[in-house]
Biopython code that builds the backbone (N, CA, C, O; Angstrom):
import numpy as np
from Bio.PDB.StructureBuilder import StructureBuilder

atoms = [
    (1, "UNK", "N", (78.132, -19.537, -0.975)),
    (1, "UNK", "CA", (76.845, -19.484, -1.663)),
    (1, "UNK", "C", (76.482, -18.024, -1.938)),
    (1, "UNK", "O", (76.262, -17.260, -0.998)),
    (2, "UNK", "N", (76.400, -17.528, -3.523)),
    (2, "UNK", "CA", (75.623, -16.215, -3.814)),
    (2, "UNK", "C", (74.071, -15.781, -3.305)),
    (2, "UNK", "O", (73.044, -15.644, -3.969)),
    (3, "UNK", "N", (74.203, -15.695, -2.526)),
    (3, "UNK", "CA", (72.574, -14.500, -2.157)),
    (3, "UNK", "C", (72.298, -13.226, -3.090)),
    (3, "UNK", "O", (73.105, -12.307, -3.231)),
    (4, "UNK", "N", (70.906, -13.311, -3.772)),
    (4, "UNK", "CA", (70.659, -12.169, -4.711)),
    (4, "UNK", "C", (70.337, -10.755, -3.723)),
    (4, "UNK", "O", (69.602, -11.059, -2.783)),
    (5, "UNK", "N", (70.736, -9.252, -3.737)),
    (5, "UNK", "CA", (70.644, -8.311, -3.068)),
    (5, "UNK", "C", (68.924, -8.877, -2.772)),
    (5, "UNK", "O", (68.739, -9.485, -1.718)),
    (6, "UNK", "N", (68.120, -8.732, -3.402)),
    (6, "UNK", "CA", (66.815, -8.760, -3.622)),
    (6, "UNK", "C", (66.118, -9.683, -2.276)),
    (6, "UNK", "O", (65.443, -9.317, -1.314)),
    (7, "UNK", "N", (66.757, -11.383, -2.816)),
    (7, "UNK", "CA", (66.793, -12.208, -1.799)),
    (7, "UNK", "C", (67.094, -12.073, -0.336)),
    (7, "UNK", "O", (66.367, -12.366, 0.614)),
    (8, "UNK", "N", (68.404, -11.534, -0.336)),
    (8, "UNK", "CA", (68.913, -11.181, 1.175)),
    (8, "UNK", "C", (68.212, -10.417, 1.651)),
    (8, "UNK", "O", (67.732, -10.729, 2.740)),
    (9, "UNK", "N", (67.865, -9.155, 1.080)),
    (9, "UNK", "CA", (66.318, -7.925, 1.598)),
    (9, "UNK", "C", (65.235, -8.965, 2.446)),
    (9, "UNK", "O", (64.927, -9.024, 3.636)),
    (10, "UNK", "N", (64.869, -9.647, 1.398)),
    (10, "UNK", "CA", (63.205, -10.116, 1.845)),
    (10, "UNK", "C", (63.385, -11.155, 2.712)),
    (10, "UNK", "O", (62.274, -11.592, 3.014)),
    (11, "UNK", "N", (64.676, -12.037, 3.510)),
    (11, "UNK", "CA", (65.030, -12.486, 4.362)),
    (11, "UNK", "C", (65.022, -11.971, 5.268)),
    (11, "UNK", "O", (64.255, -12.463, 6.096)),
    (12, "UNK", "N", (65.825, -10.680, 5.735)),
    (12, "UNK", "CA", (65.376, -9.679, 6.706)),
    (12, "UNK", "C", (64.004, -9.249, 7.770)),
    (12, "UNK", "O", (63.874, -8.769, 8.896)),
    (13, "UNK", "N", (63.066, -9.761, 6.620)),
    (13, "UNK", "CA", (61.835, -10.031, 7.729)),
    (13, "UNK", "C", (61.033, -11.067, 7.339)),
    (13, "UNK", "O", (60.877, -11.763, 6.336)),
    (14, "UNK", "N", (60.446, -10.927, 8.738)),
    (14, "UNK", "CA", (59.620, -12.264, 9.250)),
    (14, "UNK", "C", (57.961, -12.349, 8.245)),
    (14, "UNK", "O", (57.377, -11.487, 7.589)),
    (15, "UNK", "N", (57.628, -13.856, 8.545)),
    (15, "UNK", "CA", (56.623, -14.248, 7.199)),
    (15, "UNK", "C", (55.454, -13.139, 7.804)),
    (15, "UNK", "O", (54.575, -13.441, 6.997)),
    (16, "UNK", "N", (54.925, -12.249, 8.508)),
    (16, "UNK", "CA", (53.966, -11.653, 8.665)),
    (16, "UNK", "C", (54.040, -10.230, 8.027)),
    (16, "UNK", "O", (53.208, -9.629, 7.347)),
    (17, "UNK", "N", (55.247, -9.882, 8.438)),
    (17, "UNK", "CA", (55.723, -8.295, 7.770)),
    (17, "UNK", "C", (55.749, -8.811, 6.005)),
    (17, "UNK", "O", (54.896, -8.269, 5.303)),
    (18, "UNK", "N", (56.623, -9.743, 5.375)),
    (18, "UNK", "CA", (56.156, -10.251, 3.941)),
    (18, "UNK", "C", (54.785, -10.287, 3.865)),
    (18, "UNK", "O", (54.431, -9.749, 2.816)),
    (19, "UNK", "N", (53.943, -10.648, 4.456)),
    (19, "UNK", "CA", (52.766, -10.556, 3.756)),
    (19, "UNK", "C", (52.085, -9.533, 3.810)),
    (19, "UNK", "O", (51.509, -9.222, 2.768)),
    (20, "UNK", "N", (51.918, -8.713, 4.938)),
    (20, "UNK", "CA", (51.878, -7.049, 4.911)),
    (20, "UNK", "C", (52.206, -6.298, 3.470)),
    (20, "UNK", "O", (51.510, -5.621, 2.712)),
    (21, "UNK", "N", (53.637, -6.748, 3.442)),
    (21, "UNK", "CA", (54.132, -5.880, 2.188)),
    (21, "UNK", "C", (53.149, -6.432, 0.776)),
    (21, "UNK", "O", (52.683, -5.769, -0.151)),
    (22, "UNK", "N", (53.057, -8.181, 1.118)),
    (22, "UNK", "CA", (52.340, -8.522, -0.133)),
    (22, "UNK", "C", (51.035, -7.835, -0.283)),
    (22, "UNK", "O", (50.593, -7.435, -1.360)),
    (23, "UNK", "N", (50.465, -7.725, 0.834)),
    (23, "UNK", "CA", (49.308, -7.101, 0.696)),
    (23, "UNK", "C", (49.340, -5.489, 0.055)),
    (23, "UNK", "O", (48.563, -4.867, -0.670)),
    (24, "UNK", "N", (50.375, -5.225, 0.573)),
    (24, "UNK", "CA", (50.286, -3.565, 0.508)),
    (24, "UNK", "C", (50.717, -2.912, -0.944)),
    (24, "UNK", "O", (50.388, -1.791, -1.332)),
    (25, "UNK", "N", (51.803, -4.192, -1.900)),
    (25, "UNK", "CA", (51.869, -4.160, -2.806)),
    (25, "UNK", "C", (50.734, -4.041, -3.651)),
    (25, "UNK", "O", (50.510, -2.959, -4.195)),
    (26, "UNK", "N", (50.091, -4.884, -3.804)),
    (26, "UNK", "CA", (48.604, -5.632, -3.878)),
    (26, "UNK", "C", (47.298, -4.360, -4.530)),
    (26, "UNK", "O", (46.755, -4.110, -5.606)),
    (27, "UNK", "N", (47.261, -3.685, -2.704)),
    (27, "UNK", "CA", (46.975, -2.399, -2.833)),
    (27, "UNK", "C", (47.050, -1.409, -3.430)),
    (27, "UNK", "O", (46.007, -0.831, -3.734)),
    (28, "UNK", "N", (48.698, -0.714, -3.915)),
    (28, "UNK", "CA", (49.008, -0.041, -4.807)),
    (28, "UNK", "C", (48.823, -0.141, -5.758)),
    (28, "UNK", "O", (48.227, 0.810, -6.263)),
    (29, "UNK", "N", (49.082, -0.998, -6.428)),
    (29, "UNK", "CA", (49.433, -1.657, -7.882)),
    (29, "UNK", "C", (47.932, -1.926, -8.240)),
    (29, "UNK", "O", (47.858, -2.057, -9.462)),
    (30, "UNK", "N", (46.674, -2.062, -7.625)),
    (30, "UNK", "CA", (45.292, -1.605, -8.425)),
    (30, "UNK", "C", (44.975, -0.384, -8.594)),
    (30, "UNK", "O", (43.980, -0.148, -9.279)),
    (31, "UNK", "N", (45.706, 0.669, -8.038)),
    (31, "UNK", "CA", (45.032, 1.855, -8.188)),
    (31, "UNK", "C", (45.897, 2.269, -9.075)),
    (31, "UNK", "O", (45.741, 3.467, -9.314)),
    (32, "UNK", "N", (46.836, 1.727, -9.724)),
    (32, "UNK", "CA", (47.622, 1.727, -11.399)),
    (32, "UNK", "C", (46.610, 2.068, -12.217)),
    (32, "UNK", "O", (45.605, 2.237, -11.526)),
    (33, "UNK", "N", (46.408, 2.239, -13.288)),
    (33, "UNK", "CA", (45.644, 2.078, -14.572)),
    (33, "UNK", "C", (45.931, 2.593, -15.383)),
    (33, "UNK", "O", (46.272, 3.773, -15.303)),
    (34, "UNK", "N", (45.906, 1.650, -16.952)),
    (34, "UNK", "CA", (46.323, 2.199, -18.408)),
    (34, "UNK", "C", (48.203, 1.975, -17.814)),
    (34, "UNK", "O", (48.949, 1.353, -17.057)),
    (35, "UNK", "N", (48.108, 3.118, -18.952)),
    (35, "UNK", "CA", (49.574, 3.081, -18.785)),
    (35, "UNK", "C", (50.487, 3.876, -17.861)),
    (35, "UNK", "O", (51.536, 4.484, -18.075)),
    (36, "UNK", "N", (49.621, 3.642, -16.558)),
    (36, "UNK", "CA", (50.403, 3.862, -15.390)),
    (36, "UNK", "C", (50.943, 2.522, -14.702)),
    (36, "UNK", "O", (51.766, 2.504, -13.787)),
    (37, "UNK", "N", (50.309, 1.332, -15.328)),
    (37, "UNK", "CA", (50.321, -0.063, -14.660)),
    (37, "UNK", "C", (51.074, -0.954, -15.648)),
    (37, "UNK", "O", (50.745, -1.866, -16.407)),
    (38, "UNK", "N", (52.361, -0.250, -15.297)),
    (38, "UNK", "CA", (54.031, -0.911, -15.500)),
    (38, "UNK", "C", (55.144, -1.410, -14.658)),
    (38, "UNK", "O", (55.441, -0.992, -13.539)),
    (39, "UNK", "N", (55.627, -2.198, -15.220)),
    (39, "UNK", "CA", (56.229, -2.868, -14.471)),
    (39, "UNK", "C", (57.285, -1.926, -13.657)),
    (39, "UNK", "O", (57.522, -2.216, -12.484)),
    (40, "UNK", "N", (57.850, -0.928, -14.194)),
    (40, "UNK", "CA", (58.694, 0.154, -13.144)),
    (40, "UNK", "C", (57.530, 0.729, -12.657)),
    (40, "UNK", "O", (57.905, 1.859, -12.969)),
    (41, "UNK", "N", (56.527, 0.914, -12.202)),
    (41, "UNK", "CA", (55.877, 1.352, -11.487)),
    (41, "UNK", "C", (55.367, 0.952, -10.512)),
    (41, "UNK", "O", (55.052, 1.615, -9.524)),
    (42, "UNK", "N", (55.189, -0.536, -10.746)),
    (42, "UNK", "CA", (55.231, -1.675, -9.514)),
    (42, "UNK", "C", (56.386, -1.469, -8.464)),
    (42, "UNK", "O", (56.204, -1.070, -7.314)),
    (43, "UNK", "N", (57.676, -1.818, -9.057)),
    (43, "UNK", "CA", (59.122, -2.003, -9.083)),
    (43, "UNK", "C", (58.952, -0.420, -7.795)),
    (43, "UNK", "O", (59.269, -0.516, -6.609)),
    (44, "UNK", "N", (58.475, 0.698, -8.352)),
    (44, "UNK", "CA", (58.325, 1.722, -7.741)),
    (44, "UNK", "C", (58.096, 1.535, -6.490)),
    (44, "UNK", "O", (58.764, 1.611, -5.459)),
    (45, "UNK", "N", (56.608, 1.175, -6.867)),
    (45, "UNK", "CA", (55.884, 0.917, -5.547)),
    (45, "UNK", "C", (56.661, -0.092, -4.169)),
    (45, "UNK", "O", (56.466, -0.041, -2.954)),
    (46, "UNK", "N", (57.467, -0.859, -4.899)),
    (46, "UNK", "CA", (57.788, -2.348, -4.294)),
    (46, "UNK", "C", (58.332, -1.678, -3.227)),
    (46, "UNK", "O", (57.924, -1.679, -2.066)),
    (47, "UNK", "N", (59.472, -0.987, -3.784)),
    (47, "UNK", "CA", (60.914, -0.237, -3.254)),
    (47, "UNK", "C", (60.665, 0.635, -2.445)),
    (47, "UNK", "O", (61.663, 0.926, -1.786)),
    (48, "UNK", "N", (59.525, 1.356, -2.113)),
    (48, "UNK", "CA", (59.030, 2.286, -1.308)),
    (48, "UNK", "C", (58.689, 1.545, -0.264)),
    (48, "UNK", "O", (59.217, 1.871, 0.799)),
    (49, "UNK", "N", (57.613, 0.209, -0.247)),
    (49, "UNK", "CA", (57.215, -0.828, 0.630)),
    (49, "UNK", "C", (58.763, -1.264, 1.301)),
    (49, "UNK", "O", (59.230, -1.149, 2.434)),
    (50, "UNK", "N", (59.078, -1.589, 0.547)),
    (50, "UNK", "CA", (60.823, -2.060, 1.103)),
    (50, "UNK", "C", (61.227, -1.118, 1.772)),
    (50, "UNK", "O", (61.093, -1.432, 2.955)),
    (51, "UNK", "N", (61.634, -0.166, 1.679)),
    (51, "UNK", "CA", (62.293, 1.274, 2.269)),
    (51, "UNK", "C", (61.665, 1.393, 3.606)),
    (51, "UNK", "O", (62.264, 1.574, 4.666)),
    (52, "UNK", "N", (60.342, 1.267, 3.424)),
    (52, "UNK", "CA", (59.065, 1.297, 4.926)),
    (52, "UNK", "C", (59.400, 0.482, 5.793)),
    (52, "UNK", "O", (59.638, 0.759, 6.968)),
    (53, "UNK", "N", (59.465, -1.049, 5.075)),
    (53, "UNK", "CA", (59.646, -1.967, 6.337)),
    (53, "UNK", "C", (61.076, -2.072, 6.748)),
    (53, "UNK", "O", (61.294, -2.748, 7.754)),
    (54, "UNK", "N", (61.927, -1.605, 6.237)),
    (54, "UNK", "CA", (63.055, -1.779, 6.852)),
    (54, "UNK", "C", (63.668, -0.628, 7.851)),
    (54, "UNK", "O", (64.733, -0.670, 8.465)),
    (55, "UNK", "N", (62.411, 0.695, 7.826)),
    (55, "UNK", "CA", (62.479, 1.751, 8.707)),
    (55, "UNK", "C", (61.152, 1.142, 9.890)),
    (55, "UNK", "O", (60.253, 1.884, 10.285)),
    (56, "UNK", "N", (61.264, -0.066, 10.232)),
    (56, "UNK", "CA", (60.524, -0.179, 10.913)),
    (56, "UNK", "C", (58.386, 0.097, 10.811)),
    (56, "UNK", "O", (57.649, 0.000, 11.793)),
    (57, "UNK", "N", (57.967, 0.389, 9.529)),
    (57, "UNK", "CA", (56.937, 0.535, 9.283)),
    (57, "UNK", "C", (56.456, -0.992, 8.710)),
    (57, "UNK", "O", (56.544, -1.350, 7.536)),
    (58, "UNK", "N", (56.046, -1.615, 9.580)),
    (58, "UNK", "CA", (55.801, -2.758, 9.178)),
    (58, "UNK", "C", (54.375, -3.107, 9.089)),
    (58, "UNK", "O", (53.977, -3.791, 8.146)),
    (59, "UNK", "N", (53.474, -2.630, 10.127)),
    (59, "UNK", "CA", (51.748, -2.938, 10.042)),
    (59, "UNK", "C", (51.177, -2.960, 8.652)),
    (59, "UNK", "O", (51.727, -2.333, 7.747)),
    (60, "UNK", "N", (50.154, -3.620, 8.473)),
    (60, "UNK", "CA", (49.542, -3.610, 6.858)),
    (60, "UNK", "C", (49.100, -1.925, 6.833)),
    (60, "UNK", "O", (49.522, -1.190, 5.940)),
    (61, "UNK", "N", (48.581, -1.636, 7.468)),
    (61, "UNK", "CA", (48.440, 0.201, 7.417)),
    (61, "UNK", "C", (49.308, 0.915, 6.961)),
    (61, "UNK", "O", (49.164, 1.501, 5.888)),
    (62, "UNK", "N", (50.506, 1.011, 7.785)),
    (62, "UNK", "CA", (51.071, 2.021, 7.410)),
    (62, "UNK", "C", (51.921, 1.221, 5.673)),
    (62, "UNK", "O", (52.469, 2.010, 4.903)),
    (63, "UNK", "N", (51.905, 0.481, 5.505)),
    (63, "UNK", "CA", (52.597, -0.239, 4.316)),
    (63, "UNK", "C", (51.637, 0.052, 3.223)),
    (63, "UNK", "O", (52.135, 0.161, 2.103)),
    (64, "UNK", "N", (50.329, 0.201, 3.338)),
    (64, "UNK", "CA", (48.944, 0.213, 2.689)),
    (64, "UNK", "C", (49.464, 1.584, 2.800)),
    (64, "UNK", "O", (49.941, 1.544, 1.665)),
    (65, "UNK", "N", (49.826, 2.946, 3.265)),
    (65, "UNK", "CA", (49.593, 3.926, 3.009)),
    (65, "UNK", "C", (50.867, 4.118, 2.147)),
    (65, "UNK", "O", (50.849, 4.484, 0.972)),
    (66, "UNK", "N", (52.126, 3.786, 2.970)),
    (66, "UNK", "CA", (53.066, 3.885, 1.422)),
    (66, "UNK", "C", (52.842, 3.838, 0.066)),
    (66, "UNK", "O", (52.860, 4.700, -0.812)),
    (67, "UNK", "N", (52.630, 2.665, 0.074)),
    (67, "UNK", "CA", (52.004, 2.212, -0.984)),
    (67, "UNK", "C", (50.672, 2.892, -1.984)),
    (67, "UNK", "O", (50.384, 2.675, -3.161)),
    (68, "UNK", "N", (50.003, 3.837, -0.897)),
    (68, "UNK", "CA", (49.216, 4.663, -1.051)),
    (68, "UNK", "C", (49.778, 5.715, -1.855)),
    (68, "UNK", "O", (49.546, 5.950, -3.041)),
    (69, "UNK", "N", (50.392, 6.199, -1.223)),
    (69, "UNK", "CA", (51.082, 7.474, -1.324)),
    (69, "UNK", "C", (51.889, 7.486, -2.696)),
    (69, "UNK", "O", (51.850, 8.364, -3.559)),
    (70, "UNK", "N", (52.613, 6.335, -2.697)),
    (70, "UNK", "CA", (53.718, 6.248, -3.748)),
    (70, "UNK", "C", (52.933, 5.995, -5.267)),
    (70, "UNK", "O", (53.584, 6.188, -6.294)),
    (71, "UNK", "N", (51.704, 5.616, -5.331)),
    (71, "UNK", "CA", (50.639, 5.448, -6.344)),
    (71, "UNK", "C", (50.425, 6.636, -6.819)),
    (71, "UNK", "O", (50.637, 7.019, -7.970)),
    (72, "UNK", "N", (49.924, 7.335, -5.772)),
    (72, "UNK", "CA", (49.170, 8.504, -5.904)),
    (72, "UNK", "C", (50.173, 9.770, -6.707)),
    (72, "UNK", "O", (49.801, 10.547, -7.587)),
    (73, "UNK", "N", (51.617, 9.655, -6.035)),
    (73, "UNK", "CA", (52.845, 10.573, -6.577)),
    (73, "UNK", "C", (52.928, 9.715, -7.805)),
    (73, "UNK", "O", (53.927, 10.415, -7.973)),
    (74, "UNK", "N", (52.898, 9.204, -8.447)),
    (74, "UNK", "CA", (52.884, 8.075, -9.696)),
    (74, "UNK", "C", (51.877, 8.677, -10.716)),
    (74, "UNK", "O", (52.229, 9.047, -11.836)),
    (75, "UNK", "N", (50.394, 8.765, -10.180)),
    (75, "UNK", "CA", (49.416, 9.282, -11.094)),
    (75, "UNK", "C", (49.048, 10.455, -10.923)),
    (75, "UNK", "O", (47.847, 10.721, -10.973)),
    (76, "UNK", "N", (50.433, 11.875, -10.572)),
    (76, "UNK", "CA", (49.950, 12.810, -9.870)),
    (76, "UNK", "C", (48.893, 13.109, -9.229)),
    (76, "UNK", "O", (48.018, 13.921, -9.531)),
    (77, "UNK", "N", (48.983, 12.447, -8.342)),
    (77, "UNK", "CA", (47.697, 13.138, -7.351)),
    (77, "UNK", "C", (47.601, 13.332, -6.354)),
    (77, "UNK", "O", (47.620, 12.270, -5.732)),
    (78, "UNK", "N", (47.439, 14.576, -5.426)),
    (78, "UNK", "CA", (48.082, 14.817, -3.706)),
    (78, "UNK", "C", (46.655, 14.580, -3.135)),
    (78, "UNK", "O", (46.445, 15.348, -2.196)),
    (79, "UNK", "N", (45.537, 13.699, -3.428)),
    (79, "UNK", "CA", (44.668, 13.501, -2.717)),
    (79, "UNK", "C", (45.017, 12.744, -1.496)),
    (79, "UNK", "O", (46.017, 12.034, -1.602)),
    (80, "UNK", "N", (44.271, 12.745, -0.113)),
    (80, "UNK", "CA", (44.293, 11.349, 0.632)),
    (80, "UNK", "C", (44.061, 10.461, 0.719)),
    (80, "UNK", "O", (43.004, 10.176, 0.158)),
    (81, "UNK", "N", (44.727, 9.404, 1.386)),
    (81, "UNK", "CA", (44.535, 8.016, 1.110)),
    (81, "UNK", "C", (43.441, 7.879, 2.099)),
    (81, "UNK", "O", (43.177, 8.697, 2.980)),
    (82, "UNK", "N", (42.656, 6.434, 1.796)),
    (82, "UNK", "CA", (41.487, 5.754, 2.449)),
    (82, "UNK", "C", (42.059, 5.635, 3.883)),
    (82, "UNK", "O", (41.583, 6.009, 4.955)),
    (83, "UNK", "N", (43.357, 4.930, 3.554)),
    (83, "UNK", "CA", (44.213, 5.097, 5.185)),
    (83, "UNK", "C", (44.364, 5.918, 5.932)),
    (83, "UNK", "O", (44.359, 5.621, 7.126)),
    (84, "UNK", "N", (44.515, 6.979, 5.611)),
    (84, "UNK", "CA", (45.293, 7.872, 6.320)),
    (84, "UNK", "C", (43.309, 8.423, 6.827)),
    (84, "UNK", "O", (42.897, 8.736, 7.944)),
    (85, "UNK", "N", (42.923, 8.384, 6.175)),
    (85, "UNK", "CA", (41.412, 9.204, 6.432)),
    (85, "UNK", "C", (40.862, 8.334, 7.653)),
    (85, "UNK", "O", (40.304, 8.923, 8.578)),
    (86, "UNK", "N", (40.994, 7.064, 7.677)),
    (86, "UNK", "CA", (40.372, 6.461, 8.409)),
    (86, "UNK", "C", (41.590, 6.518, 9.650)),
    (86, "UNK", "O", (41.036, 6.473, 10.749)),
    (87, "UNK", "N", (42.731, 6.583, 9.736)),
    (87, "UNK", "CA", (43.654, 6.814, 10.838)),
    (87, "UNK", "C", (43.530, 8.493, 11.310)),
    (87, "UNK", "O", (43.665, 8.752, 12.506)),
    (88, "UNK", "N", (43.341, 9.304, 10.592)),
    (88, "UNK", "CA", (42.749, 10.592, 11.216)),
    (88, "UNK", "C", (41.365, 10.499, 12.266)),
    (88, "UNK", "O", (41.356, 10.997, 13.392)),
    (89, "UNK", "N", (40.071, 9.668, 11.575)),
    (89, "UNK", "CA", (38.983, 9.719, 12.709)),
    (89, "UNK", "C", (38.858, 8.632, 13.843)),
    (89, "UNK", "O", (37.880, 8.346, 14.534)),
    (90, "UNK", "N", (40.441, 7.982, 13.833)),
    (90, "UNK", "CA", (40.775, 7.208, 14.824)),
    (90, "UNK", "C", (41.441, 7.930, 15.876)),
    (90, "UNK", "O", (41.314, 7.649, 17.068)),
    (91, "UNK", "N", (42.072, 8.758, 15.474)),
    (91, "UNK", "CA", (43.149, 9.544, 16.565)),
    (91, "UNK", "C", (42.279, 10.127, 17.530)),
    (91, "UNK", "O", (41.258, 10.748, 17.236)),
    (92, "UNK", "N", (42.703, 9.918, 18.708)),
    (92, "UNK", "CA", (41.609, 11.072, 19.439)),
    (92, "UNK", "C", (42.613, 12.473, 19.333)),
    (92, "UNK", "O", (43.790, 12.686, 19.045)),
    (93, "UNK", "N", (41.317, 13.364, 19.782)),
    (93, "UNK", "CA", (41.188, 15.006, 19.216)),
    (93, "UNK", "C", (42.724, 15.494, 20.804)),
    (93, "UNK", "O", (42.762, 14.970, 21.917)),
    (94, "UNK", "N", (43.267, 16.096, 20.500)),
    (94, "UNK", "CA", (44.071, 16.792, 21.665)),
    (94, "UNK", "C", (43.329, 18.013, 21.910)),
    (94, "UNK", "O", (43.704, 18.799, 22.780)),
]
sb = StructureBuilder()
sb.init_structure("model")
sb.init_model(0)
sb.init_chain("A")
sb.init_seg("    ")
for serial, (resi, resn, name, xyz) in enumerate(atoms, 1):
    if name == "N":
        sb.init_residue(resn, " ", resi, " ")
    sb.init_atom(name, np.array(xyz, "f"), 0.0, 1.0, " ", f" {name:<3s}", serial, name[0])
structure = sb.get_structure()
C-alpha cells in the first residue's frame, strides 16, 4: 500500500499535537492579508508547524509562536509575537 510523504508525516503524531498544529495553522494564516494570503504561504507556514512538531515542539504555544514567527518573516516584520510577550511575563525574573 502507497502512503503519501504528507500522509505518513501527519500519522507520526497523536490527535492532540494535530490539533495544536490545526490550531496554530489557523493562527498564522489570519495574520496573512492581501496578497500575502497564498496558498505557498500557508504551505509556508504549514511546514514550519511540521518542522516544530517533529522537533518535539508540540504545545499549542510554542506551535502558535512558530507559526507566529514564520508570518511575521513572511510580511517582513521582526515585531513580537502575542506569545512570546505573554511567555516573557510568565517566566519568573532570575
Amino acid at each position: 500500500m502507497f502512503i503519501s510523504a504528507g500522509l505518513s508525516t501527519m500519522l507520526e503524531f497523536d490527535s492532540s499535537t494535530l490539533a495544536n498544529m490545526t490550531a496554530a495553522l489557523d493562527h498564522g494564516c489570519k495574520m496573512l492579508a492581501g496578497d500575502f494570503d497564498t496558498s505557498e504561504n500557508r504551505k509556508r507556514i504549514g511546514d514550519a508547524i511540521v518542522t516544530a512538531a517533529k522537533s518535539q515542539k508540540r504545545s499549542l504555544v510554542l506551535l502558535s509562536e512558530v507559526a507566529e514567527h514564520e508570518a511575521a518573516a513572511i510580511l517582513g516584520q521582526s515585531r513580537p509575537s502575542l506569545v512570546g510577550s505573554i511567555l516573557k511575563r510568565l517566566k519568573p525574573s532570575l
